[in-house]
C-alpha angles and dihedrals in degrees: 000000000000116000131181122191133188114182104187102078090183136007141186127200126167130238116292090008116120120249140211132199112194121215114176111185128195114202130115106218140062115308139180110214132208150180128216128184123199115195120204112297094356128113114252107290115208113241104175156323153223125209114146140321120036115046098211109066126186112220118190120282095038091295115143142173140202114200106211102196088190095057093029098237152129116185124188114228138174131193096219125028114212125187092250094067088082108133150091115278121201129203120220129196123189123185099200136053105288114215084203140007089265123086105052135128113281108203124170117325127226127211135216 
């Protein structure tokens, strides 16, 4: 079975410090990974994914991810939080080749 987990429920970082949105996955086989954001009374927006090669992967807005096979993560950073990063993210796993972004598992959100 697919799990995604994201155990910072909520964060705060201040302005120009970096952040940091954990996503720790169990499955065994091959997977394809991706971050969402939702901003206040917007639909879900795509960041970014990972779906093979290298492991580091830039999203839009400065977001980027680095998928860690070994520890079974993906956590979402940024170099320079900026006020308008306030939303919930949400982590997505998918288990088989995805033709879009859409489509994929929604677990718990986690807001800036």
């Amino acid at each position: 079975a697919q799990l995604v987990t994201q155990p910072d429920g909520h964060i705060n970082v201040s302005e120009g410090n970096r952040l940091e949105l954990r996503c720790n996955y169990s499955y065994g086989g091959s997977i394809y990974l991706f971050w969402y954001v939702q901003y206040p009374s917007q639909g879900l927006q795509f960041l970014l994914k990972y779906l093979s090669g290298p492991t580091r992967v830039k999203g839009i807005k400065g977001f980027e991810a680095e998928f860690k096979n070994n520890e079974n993560s993906f956590h979402l950073m940024k170099a320079s939080a900026h006020w308008s990063d306030s939303a919930k993210y949400f982590c997505a796993l998918c288990d088989t080749v995805p033709e879009s972004a859409g489509g994929a598992e929604q677990k718990p959100s986690q807001t800036l």
